[in-house]
N, C-alpha and C positions, 0 to 999 in steps of 0.2 A: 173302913179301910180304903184307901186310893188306890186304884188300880193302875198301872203304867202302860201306858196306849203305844204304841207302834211310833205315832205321831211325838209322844215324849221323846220316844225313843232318837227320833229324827230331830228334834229341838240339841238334846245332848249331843250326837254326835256333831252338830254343825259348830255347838257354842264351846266344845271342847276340844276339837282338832283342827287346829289350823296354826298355816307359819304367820310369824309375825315379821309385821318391817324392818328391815334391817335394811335402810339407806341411810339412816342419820347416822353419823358421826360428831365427837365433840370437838369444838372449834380447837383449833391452836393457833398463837399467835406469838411474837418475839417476847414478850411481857411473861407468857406462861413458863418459856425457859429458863425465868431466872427465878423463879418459886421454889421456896424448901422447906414449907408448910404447912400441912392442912390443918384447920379446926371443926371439929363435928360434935354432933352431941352422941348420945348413946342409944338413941333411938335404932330399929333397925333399917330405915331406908338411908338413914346416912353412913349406917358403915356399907350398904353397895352402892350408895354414889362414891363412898370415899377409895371402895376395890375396883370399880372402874376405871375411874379417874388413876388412881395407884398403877395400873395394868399399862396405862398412856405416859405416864410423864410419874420421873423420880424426884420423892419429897423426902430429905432427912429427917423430918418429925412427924408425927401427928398426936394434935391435943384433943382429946375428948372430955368435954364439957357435961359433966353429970344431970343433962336435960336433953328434951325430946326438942330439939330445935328446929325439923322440920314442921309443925305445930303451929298453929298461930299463937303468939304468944298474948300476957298479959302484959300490962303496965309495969308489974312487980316483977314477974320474968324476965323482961327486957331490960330490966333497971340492975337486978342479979346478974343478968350476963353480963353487961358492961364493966360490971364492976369484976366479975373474972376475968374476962381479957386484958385489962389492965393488971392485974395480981398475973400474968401469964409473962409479962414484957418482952412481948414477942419482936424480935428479932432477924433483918432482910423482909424478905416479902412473899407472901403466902397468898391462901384461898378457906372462905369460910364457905362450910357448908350449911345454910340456915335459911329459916323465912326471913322474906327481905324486909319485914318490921325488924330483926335483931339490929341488919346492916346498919338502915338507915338511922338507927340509934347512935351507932357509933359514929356517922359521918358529921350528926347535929353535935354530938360531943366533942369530938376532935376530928374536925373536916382535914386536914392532912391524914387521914388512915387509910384515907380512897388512894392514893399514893402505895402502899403498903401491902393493903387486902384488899381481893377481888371477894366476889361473890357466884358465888352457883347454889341456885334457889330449889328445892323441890320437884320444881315442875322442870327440870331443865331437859326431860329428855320427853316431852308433852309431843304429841304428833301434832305438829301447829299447821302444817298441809288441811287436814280437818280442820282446825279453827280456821283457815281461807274459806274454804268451803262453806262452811255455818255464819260468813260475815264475823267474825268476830276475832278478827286480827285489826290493830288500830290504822285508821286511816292515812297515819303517815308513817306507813311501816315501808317504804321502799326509800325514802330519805334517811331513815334511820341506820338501814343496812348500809346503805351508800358510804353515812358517815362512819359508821364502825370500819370496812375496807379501806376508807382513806387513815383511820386509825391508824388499822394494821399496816398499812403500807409505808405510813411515816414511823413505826414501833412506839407511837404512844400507845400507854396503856388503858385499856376498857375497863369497867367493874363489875359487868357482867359477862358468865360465861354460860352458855348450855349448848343444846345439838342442834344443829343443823343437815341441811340434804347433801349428799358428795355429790360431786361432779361425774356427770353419765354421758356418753361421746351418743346413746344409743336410748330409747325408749322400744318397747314392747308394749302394746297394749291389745285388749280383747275386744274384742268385737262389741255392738252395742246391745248384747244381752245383758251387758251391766253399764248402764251408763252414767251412775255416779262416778264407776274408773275414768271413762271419758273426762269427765266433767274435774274429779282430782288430779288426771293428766297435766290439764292446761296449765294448773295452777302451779305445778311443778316443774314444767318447762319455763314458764315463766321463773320460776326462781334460780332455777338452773342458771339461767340467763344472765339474773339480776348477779348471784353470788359469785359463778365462776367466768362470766363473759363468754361463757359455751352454747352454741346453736344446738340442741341435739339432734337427732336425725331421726323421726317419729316414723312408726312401724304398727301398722294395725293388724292385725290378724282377722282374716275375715273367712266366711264360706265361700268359693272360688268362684262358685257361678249364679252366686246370689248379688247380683248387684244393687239392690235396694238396701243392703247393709252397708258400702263402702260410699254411698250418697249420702245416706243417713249419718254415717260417722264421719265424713266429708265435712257436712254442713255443720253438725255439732264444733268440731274441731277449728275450724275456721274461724266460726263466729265468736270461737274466745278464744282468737288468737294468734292460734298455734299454725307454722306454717312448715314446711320441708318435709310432709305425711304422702306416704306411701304406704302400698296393702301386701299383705303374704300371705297366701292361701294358711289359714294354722295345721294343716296335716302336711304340709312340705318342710320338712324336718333340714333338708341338705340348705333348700334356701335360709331356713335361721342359722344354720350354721357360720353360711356364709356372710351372712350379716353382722357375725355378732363375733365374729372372731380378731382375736386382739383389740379388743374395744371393750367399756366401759359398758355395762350393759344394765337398765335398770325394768325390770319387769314387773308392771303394773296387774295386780290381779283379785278379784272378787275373795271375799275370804272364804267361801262353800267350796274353791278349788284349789286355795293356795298349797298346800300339803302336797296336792295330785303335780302342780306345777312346779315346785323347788324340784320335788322328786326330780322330774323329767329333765330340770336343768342341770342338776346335778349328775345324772347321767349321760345328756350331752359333755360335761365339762370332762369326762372321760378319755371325748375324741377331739374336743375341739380345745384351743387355748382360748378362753376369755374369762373379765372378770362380772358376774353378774351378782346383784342384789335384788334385792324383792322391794316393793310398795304394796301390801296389803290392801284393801278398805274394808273396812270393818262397820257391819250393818247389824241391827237385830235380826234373827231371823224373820221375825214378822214382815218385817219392811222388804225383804228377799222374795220368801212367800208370795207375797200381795201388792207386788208391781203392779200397779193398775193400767199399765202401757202393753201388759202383755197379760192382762187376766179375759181379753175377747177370744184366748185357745188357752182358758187355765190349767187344762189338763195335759195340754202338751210343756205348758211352761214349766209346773209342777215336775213333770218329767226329767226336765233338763235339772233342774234342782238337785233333785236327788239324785242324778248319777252324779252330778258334781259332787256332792255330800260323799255320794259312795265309793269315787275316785279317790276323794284325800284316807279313808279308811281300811283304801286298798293298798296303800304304800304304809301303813305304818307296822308297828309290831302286832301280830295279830294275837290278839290277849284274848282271853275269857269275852269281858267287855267289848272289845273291839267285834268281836266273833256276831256278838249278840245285838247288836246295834246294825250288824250290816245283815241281819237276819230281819231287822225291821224295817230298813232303808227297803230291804226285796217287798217286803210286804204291801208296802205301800205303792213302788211303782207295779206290783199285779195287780193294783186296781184303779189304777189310771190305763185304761186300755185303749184310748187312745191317742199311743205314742204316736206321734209323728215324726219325721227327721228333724226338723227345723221349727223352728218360733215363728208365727206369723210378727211380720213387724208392723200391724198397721197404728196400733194405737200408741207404738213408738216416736213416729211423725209428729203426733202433734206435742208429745214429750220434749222432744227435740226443741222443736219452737218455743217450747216455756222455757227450760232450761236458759237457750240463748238469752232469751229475753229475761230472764231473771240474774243471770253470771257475766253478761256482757260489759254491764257500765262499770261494775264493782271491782271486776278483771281489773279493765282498763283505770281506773283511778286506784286501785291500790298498786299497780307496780307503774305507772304515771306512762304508760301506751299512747 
């Protein structure tokens, strides 16, 4: 029989409670207003892409297709749908929801349908901020968007539809005890940029009178990029206020505290007028664990871990579960004893330096800097 360790315990509550991203939005554009369509199969992710989508924009029909069209399909699958959409004779101009092996069936069939039917694939609502990050967004992906906005600006129509980042007058970010946030920052101001012609106004949160942290995320910030970054103590409550009111507000945060952090914003939104959204990142926990930048004080760093862990368990519904989980989050910081206030940041530094040196060139050629 397996025994369940404290440390289980602390894996669960991390990879179970946490807010998720809510900056993407799905595009609209002149083309989508005149759709009174959908097509889906009967799988279950297209009918909530298709109550999504439904919730945004009114379609007087929707056809479902007695196949799992999210799927990669076969040859003989692909050859069945075609031949239903056609038995459909479909009428004005609509949106299919499918893998784009279906689409592009239809387009080699009868290439006037790309006139008619858009597409929104599976993956349309993919955290593609992460793909920037992991390299693996295509290399002429900042011409692309370019030409899609000139699309939209002349109301020709696109064929593909999926989510993209809303427009932030304001960025939040945490200090450089997580510096992949950092590091998904840039690449988000950059798009910002690219998609809405918006500069946004970067805000680090840092310890007040730790100045090794505001050099640190100085340097990182810089070197990919990003420029108009200023600091706020993060325990000066009134100065975020002030910052972020009547403004567009996008806060960047570690997933071990996202939960602790909506809370708190959403408590601010009580007294303050603004609109704010979250940017998650989403790590294993291992990889959170076993920052090798900050494992030369692993015990302190550890520390900070789990109260983080035990902040977002502190705002939710306090269940059986929840109860029991932050009975082992205690367990574990009484034997790290010694807590200290602060992370030392030295092994950060030279993190720093790879980082730049690793996201600098890529930055710069993928949105053409």
């Amino acid at each position: 029989m397996c025994t369940v360790t404290a440390m289980d315990n602390v894996r669960k509550a991390y990879d179970k409670y946490y807010y998720s991203s809510d900056c993407f939005d799905f595009r609209r554009d002149a083309r989508l207003e005149k759709m009174i369509f959908l097509v889906k199969g009967n799988d279950e992710l297209s009918s909530k892409i298709a109550s999504e989508i439904r919730a945004k924009q009114s379609f007087y029909s929707t056809y479902t297709i007695d196949e799992d069209l999210c799927a990669e399909p076969t040859a003989e699958q692909i050859n069945k749908f075609a031949s239903k959409i056609q038995e459909l004779n479909l009428q004005g101009s609509g949106m299919l929801i499918a893998h784009k092996l279906y689409y592009s069936k239809l387009i080699e069939d009868h290439p006037s349908i790309i006139e008619k039917m858009a597409l929104i694939r599976p993956d349309y609502d993919n955290d593609y901020i992460q793909l920037m990050v992991d390299f693996t967004i295509g290399r002429h992906y900042a011409s692309r968007v370019r030409v899609l906005k000139e699309k939209n600006a002349a109301k020709v129509g696109v064929s593909n539809y999926y989510k993209n980042i809303m427009p932030f007058d304001v960025m939040i970010l945490p200090s450089i005890e997580n510096l992949r946030c950092l590091v998904c920052a840039a690449y988000i101001y950059q798009e910002i940029k690219l998609r809405h012609n918006i500069i946004p106004k970067v805000y680090v949160q840092c310890s007040e009178d730790v100045t090794s942290e505001k050099e640190l995320a100085l340097k990182l910030l810089t070197g990919l990029c990003v420029e108009n970054i200023s600091f706020i103590d993060k325990g000066d409550i009134q100065a975020l206020s002030e910052i972020v009111f009547k403004r567009r507000v996008l806060f960047i945060t570690p997933q071990r505290r996202s939960l602790k952090q909506h809370h708190d914003v959403e408590e601010m939104r009580k007294e303050v007028r603004f609109s704010p959204s979250f940017y998650v990142v989403k790590e294993s926990f291992d990889e959170v664990w076993n920052q090798p930048e900050y494992l030369d004080c692993a015990e302190t760093w550890h520390s900070h871990v789990l109260k983080d862990i035990y902040g977002s368990l502190d705002v939710v519904e306090q269940t059986e579960e929840v109860i029991a989980l932050k009975k082992s989050l205690t367990e574990k910081l009484d034997e790290n004893t010694l807590r200290q206030s602060r992370v030392a940041y030295a092994g950060a530094k030279l993190k720093v330096d790879e980082l730049v040196e690793r996201h600098q060139a890529y930055l710069k050629h993928l949105f053409k800097i």
